[in-house]
Structure formats: C-alpha cells, structure tokens
N, CA, C and O of each residue as an XYZ file, in Angstrom:
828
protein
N     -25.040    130.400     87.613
C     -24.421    131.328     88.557
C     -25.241    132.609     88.624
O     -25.560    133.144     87.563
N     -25.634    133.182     89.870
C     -26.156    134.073     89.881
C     -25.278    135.377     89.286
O     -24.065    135.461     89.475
N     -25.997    136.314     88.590
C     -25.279    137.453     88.267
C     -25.894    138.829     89.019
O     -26.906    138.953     89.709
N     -24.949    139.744     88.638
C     -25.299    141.116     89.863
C     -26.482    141.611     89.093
O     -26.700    140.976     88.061
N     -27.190    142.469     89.323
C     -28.501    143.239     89.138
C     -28.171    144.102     88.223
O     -28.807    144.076     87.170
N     -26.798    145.345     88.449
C     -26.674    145.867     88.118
C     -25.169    146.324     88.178
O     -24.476    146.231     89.191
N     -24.735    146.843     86.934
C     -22.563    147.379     87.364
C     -22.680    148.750     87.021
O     -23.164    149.182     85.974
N     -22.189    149.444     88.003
C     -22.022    151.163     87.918
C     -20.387    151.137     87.895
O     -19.861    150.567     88.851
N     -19.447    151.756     86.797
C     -18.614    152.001     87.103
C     -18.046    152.977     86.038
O     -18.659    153.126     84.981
N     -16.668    153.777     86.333
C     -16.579    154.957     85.580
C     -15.360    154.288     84.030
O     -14.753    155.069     83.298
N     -15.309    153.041     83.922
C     -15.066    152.418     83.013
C     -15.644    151.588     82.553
O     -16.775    151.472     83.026
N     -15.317    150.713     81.588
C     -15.943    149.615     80.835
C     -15.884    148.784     80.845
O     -15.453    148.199     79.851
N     -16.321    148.012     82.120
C     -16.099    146.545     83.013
C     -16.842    145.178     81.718
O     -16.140    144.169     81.642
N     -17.473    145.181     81.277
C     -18.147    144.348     80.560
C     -17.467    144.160     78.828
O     -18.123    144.692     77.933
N     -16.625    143.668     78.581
C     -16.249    143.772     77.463
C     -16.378    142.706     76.248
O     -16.000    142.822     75.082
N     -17.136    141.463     76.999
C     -17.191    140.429     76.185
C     -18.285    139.823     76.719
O     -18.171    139.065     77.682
N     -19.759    140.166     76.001
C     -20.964    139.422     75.948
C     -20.679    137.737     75.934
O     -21.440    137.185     76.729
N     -19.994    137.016     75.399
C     -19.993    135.414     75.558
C     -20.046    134.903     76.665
O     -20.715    133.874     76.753
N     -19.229    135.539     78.145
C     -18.789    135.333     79.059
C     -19.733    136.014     80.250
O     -20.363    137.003     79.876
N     -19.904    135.629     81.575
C     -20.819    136.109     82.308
C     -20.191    137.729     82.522
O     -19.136    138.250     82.160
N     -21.221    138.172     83.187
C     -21.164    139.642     83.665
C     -19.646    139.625     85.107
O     -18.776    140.487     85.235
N     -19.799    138.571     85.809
C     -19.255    138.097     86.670
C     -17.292    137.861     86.684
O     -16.291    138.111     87.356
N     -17.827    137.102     85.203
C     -16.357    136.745     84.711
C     -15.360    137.861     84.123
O     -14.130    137.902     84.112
N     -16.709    139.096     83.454
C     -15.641    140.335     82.629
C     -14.996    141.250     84.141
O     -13.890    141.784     84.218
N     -15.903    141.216     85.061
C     -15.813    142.109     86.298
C     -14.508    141.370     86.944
O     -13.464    141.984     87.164
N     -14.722    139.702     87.281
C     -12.835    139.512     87.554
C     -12.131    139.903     86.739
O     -11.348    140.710     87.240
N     -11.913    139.718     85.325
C     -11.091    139.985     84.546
C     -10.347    141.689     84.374
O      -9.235    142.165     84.146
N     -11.579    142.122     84.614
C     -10.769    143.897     84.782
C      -9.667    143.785     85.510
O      -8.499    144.030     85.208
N     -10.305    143.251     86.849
C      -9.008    143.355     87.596
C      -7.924    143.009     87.331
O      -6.938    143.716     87.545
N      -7.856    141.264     86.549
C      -6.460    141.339     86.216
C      -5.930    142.432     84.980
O      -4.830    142.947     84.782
N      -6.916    142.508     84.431
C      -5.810    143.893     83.208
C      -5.532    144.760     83.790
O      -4.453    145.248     83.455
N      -6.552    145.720     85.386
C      -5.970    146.483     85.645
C      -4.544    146.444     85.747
O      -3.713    147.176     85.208
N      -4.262    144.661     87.176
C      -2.673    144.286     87.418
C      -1.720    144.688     86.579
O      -0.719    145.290     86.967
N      -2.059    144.248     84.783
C      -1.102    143.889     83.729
C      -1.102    145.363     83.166
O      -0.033    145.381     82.556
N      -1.734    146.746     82.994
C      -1.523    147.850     83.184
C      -0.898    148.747     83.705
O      -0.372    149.734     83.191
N      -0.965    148.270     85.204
C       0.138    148.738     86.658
C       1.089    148.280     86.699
O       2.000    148.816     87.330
N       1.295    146.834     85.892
C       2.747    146.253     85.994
C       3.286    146.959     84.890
O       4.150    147.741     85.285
N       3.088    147.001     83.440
C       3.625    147.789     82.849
C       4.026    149.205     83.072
O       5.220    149.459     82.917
N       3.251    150.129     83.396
C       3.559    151.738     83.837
C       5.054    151.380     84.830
O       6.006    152.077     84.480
N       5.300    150.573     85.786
C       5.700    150.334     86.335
C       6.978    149.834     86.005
O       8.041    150.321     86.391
N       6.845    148.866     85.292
C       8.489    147.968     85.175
C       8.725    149.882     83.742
O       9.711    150.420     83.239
N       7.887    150.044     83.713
C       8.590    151.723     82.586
C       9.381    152.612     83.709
O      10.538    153.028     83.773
N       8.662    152.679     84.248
C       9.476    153.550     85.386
C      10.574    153.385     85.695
O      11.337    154.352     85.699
N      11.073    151.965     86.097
C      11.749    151.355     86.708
C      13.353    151.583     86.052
O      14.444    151.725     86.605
N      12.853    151.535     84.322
C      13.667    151.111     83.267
C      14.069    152.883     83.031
O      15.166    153.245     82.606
N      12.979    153.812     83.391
C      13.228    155.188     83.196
C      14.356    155.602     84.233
O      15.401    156.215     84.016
N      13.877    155.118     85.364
C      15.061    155.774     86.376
C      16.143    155.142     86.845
O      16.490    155.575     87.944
N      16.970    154.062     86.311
C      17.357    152.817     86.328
C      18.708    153.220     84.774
O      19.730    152.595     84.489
N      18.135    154.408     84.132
C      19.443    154.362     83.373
C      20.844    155.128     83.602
O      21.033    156.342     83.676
N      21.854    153.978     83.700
C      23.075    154.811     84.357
C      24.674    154.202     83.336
O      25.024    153.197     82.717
N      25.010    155.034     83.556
C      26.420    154.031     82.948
C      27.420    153.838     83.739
O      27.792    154.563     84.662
N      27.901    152.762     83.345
C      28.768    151.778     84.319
C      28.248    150.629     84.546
O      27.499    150.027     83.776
N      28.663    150.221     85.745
C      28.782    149.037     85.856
C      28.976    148.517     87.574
O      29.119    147.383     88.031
N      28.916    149.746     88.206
C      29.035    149.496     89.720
C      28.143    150.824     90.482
O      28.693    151.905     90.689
N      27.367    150.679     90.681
C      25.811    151.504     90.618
C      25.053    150.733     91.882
O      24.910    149.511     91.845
N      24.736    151.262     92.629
C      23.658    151.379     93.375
C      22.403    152.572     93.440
O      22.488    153.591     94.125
N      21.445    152.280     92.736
C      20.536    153.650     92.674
C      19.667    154.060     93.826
O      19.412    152.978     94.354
N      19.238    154.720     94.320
C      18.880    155.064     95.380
C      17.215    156.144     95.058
O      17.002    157.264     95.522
N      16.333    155.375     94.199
C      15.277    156.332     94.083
C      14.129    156.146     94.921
O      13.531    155.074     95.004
N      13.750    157.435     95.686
C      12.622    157.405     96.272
C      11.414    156.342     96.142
O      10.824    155.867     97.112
N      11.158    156.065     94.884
C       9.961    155.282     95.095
C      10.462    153.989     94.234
O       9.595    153.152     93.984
N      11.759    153.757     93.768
C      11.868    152.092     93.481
C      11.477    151.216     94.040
O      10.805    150.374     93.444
N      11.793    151.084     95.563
C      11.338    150.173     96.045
C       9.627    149.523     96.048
O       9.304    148.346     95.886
N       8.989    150.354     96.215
C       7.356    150.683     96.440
C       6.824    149.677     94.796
O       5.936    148.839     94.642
N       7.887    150.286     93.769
C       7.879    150.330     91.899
C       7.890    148.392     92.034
O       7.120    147.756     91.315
N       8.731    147.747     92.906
C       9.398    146.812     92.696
C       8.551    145.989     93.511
O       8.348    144.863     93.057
N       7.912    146.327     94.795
C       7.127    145.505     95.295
C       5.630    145.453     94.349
O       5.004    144.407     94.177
N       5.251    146.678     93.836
C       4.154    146.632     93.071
C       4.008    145.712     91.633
O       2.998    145.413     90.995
N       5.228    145.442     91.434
C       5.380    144.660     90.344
C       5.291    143.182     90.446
O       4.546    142.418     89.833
N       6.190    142.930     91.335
C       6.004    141.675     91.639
C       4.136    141.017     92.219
O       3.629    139.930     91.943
N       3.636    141.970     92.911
C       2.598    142.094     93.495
C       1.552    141.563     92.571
O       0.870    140.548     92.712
N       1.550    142.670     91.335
C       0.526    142.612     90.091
C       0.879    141.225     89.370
O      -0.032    140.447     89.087
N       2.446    140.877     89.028
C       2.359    139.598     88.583
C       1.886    138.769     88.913
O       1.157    138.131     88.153
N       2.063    138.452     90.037
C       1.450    137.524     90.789
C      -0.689    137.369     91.142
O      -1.457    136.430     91.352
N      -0.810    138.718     91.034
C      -2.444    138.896     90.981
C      -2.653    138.353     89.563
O      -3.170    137.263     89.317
N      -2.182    139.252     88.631
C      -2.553    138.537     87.642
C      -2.494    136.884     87.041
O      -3.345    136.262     86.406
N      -1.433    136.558     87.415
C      -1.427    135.319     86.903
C      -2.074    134.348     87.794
O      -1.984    133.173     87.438
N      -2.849    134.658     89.125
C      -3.517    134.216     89.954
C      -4.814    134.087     89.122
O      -5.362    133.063     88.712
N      -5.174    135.412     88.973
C      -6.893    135.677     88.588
C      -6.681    135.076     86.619
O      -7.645    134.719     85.941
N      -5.583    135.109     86.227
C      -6.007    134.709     84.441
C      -5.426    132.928     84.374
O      -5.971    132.001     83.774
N      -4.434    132.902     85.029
C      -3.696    130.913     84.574
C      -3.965    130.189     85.546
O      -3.593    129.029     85.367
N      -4.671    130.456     86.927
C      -4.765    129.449     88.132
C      -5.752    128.510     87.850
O      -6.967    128.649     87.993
N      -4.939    127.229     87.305
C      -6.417    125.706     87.132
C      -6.118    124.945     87.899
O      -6.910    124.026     88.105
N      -4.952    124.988     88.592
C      -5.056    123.997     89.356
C      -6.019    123.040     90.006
O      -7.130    123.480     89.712
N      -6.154    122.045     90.680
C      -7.332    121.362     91.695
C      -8.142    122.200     92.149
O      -7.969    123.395     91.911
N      -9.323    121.710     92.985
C     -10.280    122.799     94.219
C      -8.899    122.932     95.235
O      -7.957    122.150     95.367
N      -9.139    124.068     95.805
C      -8.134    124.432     97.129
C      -9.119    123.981     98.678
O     -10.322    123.775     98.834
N      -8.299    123.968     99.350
C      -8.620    123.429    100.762
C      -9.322    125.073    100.602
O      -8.821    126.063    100.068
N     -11.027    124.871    101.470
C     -11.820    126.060    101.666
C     -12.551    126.451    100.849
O     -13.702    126.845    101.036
N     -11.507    126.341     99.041
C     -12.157    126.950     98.511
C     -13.831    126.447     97.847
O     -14.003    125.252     97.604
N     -14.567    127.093     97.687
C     -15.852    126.331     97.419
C     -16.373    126.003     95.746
O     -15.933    126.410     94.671
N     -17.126    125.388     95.980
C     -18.003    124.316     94.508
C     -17.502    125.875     93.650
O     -16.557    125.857     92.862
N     -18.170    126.967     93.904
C     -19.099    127.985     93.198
C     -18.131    128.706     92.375
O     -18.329    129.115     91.231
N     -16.829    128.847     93.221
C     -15.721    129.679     93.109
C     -14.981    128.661     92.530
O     -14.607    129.132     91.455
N     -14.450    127.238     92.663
C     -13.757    126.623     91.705
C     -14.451    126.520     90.162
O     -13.842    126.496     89.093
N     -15.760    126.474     90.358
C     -16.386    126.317     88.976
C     -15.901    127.511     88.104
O     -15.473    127.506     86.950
N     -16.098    128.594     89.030
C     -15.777    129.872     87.894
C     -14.336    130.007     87.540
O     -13.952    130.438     86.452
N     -13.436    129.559     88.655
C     -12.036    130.015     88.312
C     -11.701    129.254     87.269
O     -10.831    129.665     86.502
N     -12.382    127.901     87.032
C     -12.252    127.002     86.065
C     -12.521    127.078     84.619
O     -12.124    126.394     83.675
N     -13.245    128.022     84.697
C     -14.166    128.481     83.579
C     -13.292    129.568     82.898
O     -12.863    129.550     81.744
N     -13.101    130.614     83.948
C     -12.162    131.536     83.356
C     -10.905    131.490     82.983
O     -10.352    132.443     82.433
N     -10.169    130.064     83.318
C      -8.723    129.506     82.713
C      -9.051    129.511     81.911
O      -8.919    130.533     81.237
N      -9.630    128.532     81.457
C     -10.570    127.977     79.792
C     -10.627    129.107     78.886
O      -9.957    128.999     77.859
N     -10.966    129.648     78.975
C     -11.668    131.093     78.615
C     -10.212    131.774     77.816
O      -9.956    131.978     76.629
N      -9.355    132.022     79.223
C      -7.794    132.644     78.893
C      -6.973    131.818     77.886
O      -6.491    132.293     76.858
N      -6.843    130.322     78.345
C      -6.353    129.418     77.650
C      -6.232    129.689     76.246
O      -5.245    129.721     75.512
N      -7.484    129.882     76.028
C      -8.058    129.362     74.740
C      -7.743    131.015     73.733
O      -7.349    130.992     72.567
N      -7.966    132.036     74.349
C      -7.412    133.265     74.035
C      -6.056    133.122     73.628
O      -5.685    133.365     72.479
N      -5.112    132.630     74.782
C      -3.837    133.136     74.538
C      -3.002    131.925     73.911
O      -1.791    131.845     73.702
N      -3.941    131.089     73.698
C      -3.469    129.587     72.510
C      -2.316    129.938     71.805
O      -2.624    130.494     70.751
N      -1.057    129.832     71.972
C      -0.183    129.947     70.780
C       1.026    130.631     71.231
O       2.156    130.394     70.805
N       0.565    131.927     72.562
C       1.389    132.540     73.451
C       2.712    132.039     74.404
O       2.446    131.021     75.044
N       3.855    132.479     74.579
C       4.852    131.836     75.360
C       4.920    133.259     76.803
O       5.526    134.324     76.921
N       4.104    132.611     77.508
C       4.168    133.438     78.637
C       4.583    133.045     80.126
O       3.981    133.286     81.172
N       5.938    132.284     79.896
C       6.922    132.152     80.832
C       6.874    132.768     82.269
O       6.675    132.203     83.344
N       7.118    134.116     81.982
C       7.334    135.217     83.080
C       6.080    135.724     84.114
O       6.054    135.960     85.322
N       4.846    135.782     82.816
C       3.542    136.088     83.288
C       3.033    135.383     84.207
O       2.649    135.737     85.321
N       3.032    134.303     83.695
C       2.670    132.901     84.357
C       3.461    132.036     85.624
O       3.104    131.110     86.352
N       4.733    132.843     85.488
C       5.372    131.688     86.775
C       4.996    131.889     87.930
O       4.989    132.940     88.571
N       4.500    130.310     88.364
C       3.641    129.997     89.519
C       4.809    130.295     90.878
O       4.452    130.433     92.048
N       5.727    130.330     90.569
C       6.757    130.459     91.852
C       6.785    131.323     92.665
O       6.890    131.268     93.890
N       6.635    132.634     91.583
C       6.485    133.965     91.810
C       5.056    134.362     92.445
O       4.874    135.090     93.420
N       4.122    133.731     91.686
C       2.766    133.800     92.811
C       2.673    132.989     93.776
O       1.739    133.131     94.565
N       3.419    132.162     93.915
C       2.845    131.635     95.302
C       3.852    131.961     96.217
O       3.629    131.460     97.319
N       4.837    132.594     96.158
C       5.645    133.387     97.226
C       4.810    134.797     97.279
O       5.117    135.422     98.294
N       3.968    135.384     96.575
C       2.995    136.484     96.845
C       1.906    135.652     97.392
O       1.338    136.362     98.222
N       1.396    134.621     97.343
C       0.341    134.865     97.814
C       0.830    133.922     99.247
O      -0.181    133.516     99.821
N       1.445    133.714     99.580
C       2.391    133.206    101.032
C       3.537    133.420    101.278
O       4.418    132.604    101.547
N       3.628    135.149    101.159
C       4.506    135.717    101.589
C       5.247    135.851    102.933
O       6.392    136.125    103.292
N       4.030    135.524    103.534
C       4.700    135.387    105.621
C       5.003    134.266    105.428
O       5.394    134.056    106.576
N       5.209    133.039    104.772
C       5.380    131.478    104.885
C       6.883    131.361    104.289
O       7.741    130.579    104.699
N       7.019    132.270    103.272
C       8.482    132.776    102.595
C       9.697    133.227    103.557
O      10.850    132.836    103.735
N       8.908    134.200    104.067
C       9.801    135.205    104.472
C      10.673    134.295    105.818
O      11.875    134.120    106.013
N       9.258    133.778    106.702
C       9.593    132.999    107.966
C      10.901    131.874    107.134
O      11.991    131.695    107.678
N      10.587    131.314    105.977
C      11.481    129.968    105.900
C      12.758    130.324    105.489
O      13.782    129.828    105.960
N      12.696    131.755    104.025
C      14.091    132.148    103.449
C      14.870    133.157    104.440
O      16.026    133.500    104.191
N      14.150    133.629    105.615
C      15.238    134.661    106.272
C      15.963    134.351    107.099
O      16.919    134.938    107.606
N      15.306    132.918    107.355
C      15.669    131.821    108.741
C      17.228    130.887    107.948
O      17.906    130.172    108.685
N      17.561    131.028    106.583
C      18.582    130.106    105.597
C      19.989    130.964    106.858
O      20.130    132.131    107.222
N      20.709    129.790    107.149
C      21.941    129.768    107.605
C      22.925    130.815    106.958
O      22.860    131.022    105.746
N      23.738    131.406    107.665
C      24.867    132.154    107.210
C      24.136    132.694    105.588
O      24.330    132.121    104.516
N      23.378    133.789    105.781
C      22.690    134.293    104.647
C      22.450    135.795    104.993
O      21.722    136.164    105.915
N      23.333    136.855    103.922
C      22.911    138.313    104.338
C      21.435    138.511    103.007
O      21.182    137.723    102.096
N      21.086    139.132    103.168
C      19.798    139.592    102.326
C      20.107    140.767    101.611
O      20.559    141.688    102.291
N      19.936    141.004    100.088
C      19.733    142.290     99.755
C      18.061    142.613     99.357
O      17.595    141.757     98.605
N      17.353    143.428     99.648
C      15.875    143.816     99.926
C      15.794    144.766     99.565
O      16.551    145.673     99.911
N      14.486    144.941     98.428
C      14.242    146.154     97.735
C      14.871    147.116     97.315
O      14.637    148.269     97.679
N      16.216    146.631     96.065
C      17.469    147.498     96.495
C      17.635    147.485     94.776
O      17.009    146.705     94.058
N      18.332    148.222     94.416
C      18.507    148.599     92.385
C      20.023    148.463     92.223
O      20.836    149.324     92.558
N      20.257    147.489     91.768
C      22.139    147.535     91.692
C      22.716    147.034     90.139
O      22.186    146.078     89.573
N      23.578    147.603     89.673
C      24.236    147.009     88.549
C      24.394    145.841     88.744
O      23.357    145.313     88.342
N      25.073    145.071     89.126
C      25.390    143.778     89.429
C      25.112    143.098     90.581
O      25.086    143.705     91.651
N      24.880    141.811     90.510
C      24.488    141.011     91.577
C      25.665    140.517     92.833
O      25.716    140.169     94.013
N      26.547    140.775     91.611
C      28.092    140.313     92.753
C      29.024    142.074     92.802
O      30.253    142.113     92.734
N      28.427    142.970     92.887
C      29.186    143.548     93.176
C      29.493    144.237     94.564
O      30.034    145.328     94.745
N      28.989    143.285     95.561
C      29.463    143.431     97.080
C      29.701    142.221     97.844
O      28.964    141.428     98.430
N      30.683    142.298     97.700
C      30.785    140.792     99.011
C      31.147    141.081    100.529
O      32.032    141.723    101.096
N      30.011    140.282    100.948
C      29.318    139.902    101.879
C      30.452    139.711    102.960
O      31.520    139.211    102.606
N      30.254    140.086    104.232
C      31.906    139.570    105.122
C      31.874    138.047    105.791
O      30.940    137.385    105.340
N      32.321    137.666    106.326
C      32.046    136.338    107.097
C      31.532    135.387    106.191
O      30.633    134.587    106.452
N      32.181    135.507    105.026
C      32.215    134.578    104.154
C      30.220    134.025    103.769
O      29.841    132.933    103.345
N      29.383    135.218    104.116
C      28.180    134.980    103.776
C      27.368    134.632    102.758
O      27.864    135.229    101.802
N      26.194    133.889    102.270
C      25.890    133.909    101.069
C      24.813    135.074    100.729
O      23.751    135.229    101.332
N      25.122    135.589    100.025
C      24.043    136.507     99.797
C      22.490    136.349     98.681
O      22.317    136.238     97.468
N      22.052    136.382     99.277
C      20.291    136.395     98.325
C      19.388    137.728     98.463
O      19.364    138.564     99.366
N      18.785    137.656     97.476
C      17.682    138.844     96.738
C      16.920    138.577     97.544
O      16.988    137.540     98.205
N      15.447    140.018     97.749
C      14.225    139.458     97.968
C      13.653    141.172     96.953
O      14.163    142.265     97.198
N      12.814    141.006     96.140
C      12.866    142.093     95.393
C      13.650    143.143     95.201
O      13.455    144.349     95.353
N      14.774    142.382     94.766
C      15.766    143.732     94.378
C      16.126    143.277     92.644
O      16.293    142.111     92.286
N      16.185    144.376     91.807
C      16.502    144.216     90.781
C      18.053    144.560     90.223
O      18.779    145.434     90.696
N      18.372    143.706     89.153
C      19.859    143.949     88.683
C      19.506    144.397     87.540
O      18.673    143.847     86.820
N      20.242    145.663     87.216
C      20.107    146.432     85.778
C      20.940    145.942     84.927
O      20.444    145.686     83.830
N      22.244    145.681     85.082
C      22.603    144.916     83.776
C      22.217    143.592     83.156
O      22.643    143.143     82.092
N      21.251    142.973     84.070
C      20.377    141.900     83.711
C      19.001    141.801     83.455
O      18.449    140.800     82.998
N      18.314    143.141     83.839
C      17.486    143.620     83.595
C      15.990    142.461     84.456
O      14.823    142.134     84.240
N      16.911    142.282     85.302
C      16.162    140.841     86.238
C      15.512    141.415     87.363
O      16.261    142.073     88.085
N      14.278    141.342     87.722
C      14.267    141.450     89.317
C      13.839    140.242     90.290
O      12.762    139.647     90.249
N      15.265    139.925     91.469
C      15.247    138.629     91.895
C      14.274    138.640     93.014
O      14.338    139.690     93.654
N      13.284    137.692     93.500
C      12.657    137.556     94.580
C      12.960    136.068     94.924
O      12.644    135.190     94.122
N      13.434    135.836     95.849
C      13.622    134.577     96.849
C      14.042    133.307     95.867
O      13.586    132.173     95.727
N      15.216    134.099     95.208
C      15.711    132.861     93.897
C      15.082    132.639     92.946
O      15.433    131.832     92.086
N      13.577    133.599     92.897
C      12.670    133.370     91.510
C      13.576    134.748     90.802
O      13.782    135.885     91.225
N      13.985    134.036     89.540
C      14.291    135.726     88.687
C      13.164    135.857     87.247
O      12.754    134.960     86.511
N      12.974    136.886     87.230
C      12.037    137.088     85.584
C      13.012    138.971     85.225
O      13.242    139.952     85.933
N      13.269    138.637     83.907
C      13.130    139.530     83.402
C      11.939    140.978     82.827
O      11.000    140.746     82.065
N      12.139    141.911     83.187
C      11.061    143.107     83.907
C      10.677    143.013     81.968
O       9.583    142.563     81.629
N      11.654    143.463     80.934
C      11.044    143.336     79.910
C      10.492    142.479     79.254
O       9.632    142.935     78.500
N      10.686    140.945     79.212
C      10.244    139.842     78.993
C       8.750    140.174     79.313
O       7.783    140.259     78.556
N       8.880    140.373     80.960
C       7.314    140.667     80.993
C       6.231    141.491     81.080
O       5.189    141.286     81.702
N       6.650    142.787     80.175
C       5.672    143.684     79.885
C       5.434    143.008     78.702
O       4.285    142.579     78.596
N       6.264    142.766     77.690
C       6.027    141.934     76.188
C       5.026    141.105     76.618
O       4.122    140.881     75.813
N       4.987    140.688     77.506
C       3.527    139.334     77.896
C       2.850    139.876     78.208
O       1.726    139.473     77.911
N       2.909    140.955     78.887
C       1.646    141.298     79.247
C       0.983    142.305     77.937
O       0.033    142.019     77.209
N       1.682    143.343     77.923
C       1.354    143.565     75.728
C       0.465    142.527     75.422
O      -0.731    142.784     75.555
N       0.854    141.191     74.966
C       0.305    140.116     74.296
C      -0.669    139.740     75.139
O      -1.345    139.181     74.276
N      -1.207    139.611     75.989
C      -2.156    139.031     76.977
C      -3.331    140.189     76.792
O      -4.494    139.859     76.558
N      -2.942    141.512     76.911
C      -3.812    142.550     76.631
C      -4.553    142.891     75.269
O      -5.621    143.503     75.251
N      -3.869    142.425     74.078
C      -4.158    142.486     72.899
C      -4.902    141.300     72.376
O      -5.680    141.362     71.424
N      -4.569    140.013     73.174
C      -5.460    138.689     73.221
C      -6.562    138.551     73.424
O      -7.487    137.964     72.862
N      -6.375    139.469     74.782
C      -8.130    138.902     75.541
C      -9.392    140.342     75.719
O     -10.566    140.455     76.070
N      -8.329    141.204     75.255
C      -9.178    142.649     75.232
C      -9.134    143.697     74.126
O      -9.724    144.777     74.107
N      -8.017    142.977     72.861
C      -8.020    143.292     71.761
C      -7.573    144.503     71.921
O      -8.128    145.352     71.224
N      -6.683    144.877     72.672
C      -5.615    146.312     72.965
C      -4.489    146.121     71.514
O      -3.945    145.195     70.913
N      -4.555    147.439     71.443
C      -3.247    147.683     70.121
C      -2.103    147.389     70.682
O      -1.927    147.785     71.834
N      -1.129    146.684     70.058
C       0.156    146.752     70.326
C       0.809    147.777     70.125
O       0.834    148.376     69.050
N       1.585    148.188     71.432
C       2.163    149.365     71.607
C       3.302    149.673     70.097
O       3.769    148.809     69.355
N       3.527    151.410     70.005
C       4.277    151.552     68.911
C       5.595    151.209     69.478
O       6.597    151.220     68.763
C-alpha cells in the first residue's frame, strides 16, 4: 500500500510503528469519535440531573449532545469492528485495509465485551439514515418523540390511541438513549469506550 510522503499535524497521529502510517491516521479518527462520545454522553449525564420522575428537560444543546453521540458511535464502530464482506463499490485497496485494521482491533480488544460500542444496528441506521427515516416515519398510526430528554418513556400518552417511538431521544431513569428501537445505555458506553482507548492507545483509565 502506498503510504503518504509526509503527516503534519498539531497532534500525534502515528502511535504504533507495527501498523502502516495509513492505518494510525484512520485510527485517530476513530479515538477522536470515542473522545467526543465520551465528553458528551458527560454532559448529557451533567445536565440531565433532576429529581422525580416526570421531567421533561429542555436544554439548549441536548439535542445537538444526542445526535453527536449517536453519530460518533456509529463512526467509530464503523472505522474500528466493520469486517464484514467487500461492499458493493467498495474497492480491492480499501477492503484490504479495512480488513487489516479489524484484525488489528480484534486482536487488541481480545477479551473485551463491547456490546454497545459495537452494535451494528445503531451504525447502520447512521450510516442510512435517509433509508430509516423514509421507512420508520412512514410506520402506521405512529407519533414520534425526536431529540427530546424525558424521565420516562411512558410518561405521555399519545391520543388516538397512537403508538409512540423514539428517534434519538433519551430516558433518564434508564439512562438509555432510544434511536429507531435500537436502545444502548449512554454509560455502558463510555465504559467501552474507556476500555477501547486504554486497549489500543494505552490511555489511563479514568479515576
């Protein structure tokens, strides 16, 4: 595989000589993801504390917090667990490497239970999100709650006897955020991502 000439950058893209120059430069990106998802699901959990039990929060930038999360999961577990087959398009050059760099992760995070990190459901409703949206908004007698922070999942019913479904909205007493019937718990998966960071880039585990 050809490699670049040269990497200018104001961090430390190259962190593991075994692996091409090529492969550490994807890989930033996903730690950046697993970085941004953490700061993030913190936030979430910062402005998100209330007591009770019938709560709707209303913060300026949750929503933005909640799409970015889901967003990064999904990048990440794209760019670190995707082995699947070659994809329609995709080419020799680019399956070889993505192949290479599973291997690579695999073999790092040998031993790891990364459920949340990893669920493919959740990335492939990010990465065919117009294919989602067109099929789940089109579901019969269905109101939507969207980008929304609520104590409970049932604590509004719907009139006309509707069913109601998530599309990034999170429930705080479950500490879940639902997208299109996929749910993951927000702390479950900073803990993975913690462990994924300390695996493959030898980051301290947080105090």
């Amino acid at each position: 595989m050809t490699e670049p000439s040269a990497i200018w950058s104001l961090r430390q893209i190259v962190t593991d000589n075994s692996i091409s120059t090529t492969q550490n430069v994807i890989l930033s990106y996903a730690r950046n993801s697993l970085h941004t998802m953490i700061r993030n699901i913190d936030r979430v959990h910062q402005q998100t504390k209330v007591e009770g039990d019938n709560h709707i929060v209303y913060g300026e930038d949750l929503p933005s917090l909640l799409s970015d999360i889901v967003f990064h999961q999904g990048l990440a577990s794209t760019l670190l667990f995707r082995d699947g087959p070659k994809g329609n398009g995709e080419s020799q050059k680019a399956f070889a490497s993505r192949s290479e760099r599973a291997a690579y992760v695999a073999q790092k995070c040998d031993g790891l239970s990364l459920d949340a990190l990893k669920n493919k459901k959740v990335r492939n409703s990010i990465a065919h999100l117009d294919e989602y949206l067109v099929e789940e908004l089109a579901a019969e007698s269905t109101g939507w709650w969207i980008d929304t922070v609520q104590s409970r999942r049932d604590m509004f019913t719907a009139p006309n006897n509707l069913k109601v479904a998530f599309c990034r909205s999170y429930i705080i007493g479950e500490d879940k955020l639902l997208n299109f019937g996929n749910e993951i718990v927000l702390s479950d998966l900073k803990r993975e991502a913690e462990q994924v960071l300390a695996a493959i880039w030898l980051e301290p585990a947080p105090k």
